[in-house]
C-alpha positions as CSV (number, residue, x, y, z in Angstrom):
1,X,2.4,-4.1,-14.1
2,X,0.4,-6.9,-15.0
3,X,1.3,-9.3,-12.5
4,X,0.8,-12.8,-12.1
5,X,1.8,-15.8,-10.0
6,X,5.3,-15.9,-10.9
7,X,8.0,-16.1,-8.3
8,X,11.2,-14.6,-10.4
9,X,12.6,-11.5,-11.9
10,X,12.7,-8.0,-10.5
11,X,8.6,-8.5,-9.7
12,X,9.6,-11.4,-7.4
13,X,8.1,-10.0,-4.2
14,X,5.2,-8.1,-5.4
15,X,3.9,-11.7,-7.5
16,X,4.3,-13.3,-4.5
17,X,2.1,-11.3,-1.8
18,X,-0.4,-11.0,-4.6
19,X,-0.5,-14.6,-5.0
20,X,-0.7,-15.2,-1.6
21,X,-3.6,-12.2,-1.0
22,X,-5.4,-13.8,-4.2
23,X,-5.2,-17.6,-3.3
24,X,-6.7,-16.3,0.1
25,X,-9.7,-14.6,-1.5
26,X,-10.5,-16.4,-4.6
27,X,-12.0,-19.5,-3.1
28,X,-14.1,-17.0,-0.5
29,X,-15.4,-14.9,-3.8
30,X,-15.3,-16.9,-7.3
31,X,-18.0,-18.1,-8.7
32,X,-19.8,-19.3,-11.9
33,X,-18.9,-16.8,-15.0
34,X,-15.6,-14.9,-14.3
35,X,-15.1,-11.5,-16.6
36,X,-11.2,-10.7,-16.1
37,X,-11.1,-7.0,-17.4
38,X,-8.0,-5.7,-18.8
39,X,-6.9,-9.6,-18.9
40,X,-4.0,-9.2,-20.6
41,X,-2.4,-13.3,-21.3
42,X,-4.6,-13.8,-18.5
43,X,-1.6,-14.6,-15.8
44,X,-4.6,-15.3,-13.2
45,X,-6.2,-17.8,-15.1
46,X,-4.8,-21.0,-13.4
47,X,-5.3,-19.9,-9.6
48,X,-9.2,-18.6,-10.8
49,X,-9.9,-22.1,-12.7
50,X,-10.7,-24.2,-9.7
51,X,-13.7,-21.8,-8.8
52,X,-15.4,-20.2,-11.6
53,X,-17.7,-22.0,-14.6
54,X,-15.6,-19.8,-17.4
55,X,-13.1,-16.7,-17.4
56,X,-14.0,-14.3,-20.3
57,X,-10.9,-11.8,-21.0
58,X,-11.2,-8.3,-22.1
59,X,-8.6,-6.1,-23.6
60,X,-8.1,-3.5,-26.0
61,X,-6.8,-3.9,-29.3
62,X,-3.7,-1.9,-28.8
63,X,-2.5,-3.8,-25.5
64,X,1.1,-4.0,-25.1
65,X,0.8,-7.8,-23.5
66,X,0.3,-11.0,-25.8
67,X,-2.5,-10.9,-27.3
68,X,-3.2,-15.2,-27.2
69,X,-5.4,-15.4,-24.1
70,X,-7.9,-12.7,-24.9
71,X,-11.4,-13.6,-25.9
72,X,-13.0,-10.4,-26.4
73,X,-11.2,-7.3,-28.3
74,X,-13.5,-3.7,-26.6
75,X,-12.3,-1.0,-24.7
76,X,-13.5,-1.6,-20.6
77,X,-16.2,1.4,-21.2
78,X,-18.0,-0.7,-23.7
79,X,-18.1,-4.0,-22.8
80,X,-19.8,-6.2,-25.6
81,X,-22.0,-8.2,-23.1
82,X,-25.5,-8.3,-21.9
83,X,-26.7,-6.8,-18.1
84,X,-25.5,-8.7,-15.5
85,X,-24.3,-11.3,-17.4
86,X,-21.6,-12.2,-14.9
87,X,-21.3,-13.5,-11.5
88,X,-18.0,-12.3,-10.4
89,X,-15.1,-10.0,-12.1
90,X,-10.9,-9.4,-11.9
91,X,-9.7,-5.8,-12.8
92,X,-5.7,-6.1,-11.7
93,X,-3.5,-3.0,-12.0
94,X,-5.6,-2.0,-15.0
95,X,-7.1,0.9,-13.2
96,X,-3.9,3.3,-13.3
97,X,-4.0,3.0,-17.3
98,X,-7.9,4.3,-17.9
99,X,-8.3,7.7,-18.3
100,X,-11.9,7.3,-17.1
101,X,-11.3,4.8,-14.1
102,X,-14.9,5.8,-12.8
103,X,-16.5,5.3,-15.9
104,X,-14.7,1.5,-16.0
105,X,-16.2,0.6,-12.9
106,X,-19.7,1.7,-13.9
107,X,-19.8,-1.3,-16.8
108,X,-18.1,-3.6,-14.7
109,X,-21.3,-2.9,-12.2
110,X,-23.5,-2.9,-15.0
111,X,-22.4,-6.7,-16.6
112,X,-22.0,-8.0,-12.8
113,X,-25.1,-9.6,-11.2
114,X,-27.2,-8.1,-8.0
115,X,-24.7,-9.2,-5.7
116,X,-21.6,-10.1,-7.9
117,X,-18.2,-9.6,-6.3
118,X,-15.7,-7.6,-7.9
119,X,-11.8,-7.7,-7.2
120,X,-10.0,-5.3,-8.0
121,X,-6.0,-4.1,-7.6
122,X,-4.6,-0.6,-8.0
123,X,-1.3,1.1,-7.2
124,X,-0.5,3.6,-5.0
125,X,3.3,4.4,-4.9
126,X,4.7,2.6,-8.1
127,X,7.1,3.8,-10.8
128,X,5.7,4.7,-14.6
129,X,4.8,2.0,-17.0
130,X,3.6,0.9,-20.1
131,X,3.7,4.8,-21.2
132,X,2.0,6.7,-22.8
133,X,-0.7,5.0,-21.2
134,X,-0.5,5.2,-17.6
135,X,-2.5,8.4,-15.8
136,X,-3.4,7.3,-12.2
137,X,-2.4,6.5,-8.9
138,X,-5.1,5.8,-6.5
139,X,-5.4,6.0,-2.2
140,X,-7.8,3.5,-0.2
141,X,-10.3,6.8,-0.2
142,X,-10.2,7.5,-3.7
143,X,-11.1,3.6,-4.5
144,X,-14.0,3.5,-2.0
145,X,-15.3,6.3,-3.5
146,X,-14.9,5.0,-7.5
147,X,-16.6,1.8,-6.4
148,X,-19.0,2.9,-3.9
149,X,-20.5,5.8,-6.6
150,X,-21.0,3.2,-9.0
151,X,-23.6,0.7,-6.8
152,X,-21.1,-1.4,-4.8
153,X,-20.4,-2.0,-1.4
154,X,-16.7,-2.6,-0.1
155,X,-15.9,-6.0,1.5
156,X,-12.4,-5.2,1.5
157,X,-10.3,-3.0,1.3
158,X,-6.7,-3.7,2.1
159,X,-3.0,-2.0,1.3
160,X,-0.5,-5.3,0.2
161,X,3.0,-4.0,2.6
162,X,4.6,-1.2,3.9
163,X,7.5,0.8,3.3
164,X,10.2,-2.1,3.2
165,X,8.4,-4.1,0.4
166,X,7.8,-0.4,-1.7
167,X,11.1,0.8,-1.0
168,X,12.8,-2.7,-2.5
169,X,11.0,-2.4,-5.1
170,X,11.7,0.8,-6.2
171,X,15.4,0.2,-5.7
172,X,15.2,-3.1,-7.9
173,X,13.7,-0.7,-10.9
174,X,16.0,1.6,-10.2
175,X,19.1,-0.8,-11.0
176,X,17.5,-2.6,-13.4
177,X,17.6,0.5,-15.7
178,X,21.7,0.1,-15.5
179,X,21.3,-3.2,-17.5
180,X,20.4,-1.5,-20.5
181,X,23.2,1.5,-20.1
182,X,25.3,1.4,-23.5
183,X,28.3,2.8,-24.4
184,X,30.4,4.4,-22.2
185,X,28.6,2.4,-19.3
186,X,29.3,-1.5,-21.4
187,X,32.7,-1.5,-19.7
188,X,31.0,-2.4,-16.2
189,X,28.4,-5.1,-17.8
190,X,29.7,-8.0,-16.0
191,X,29.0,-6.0,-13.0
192,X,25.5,-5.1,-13.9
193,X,24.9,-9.3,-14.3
194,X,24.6,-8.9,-10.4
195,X,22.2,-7.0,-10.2
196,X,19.3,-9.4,-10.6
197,X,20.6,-11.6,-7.7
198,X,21.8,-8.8,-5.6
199,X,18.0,-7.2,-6.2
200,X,16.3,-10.3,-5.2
201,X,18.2,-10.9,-2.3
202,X,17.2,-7.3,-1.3
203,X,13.1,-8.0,-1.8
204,X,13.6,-11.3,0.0
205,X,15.2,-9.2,3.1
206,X,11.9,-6.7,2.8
207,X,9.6,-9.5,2.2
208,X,10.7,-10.9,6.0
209,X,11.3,-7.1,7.1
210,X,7.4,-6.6,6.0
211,X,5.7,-7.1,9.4
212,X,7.9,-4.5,11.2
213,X,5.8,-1.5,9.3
214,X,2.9,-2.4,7.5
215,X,1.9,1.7,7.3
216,X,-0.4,1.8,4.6
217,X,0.9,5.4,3.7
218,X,4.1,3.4,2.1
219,X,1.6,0.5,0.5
220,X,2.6,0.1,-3.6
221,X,-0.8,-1.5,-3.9
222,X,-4.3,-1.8,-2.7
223,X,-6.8,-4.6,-3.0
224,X,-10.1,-4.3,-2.9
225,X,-12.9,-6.7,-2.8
226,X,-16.0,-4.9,-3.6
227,X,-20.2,-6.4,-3.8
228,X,-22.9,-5.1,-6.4
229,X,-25.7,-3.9,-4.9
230,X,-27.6,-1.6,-7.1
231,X,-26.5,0.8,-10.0
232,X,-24.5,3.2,-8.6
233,X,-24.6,7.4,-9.2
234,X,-25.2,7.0,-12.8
């Protein structure tokens, strides 16, 4: 779930409320050297030029996203970089894929500088991906506590939408699956070539329908906008 800015495909209104949350907060938090972990082609890289110096991506070798926009190859634990050699850092929907989320947010406090700003997405109700390697799922109370035990203080903390924008979504994944159906299930392909528009026009009704019950309970995602302060439990 690495999303970007993109407005299309079966992530349409997910990549657009990001976009919009981000292009809100970036100008308020980027600065100087920019350490985007768990980078992936880097799909942030053109709304976070604007406002940092540089934007370092991390990833491990055995990521399952292109591999061309990624300038340093080490797992998120081990980070091959000196103390608070960075000014600000990006961690989206990587969380949920770390079997030691805690321990991730430890180094990212340890190569941020006294008062570096981290931001940070993580999902809440969303369906499995990118398996074998996804463990997690993660409630406002369980990211405070990750961030806040590892020497940061929350700025924000925010669920993305409620229970129209989750529930579209999970619909449009469920559908999407019938794409794919072979076999007996070919006969009604030209049928399934309507469910990309038919799916969109569902997330577009939700996106609008959003305000009506913005329950965090319901959320898909939570961002959180975090500030070094000191080094945390460990």
């Amino acid at each position: 779930m690495k999303s970007g800015t993109g407005m299309r495909g079966k992530h349409w209104i997910v990549n657009r409320i990001i976009a919009k949350e981000l292009k809100r907060i970036f100008p308020a938090y980027l600065s100087g050297r920019l350490i985007d972990i768990g980078c992936g082609d880097k799909p942030l890289a053109g709304l976070a030029a604007p406002y940092v110096s540089c934007h370092v991506g991390i990833d491990h070798a055995e990521t399952q996203h292109r591999k061309n926009n990624i300038d340093i190859f080490a797992p998120c634990y081990d980070i091959p970089v000196d103390d608070a050699s960075f000014d600000c850092a990006l961690c989206t929907a990587v969380l949920e894929h770390l079997e030691e989320p805690g321990k991730a947010i430890a180094e990212c406090s340890r190569i941020l500088k006294l008062g570096g700003v981290a931001i940070c997405t993580a999902p809440f109700i969303w369906n499995l991906h990118e398996e074998p390697r996804d463990f997690f799922r993660f409630s406002k109370y369980g990211l405070a506590y990750l961030f806040e035990t590892n020497g940061f203080k929350i700025l924000e903390l925010k669920a993305l939408a409620g229970f129209w924008v989750t529930g579209s979504i999970a619909l449009t994944h469920y559908l999407w699956k019938f794409r794919r159906k072979k076999g007996w299930a070919s006969v009604f392909k030209p049928l399934f070539t309507l469910i990309p528009p038919f799916t969109l026009m569902i997330q577009a009704a939700a996106y609008l329908l959003d305000h009506l019950d913005k329950r965090e309970e319901w959320t898909w995602m939570h961002l959180v906008v975090a500030q070094k302060i000191g080094t945390g439990a460990a």
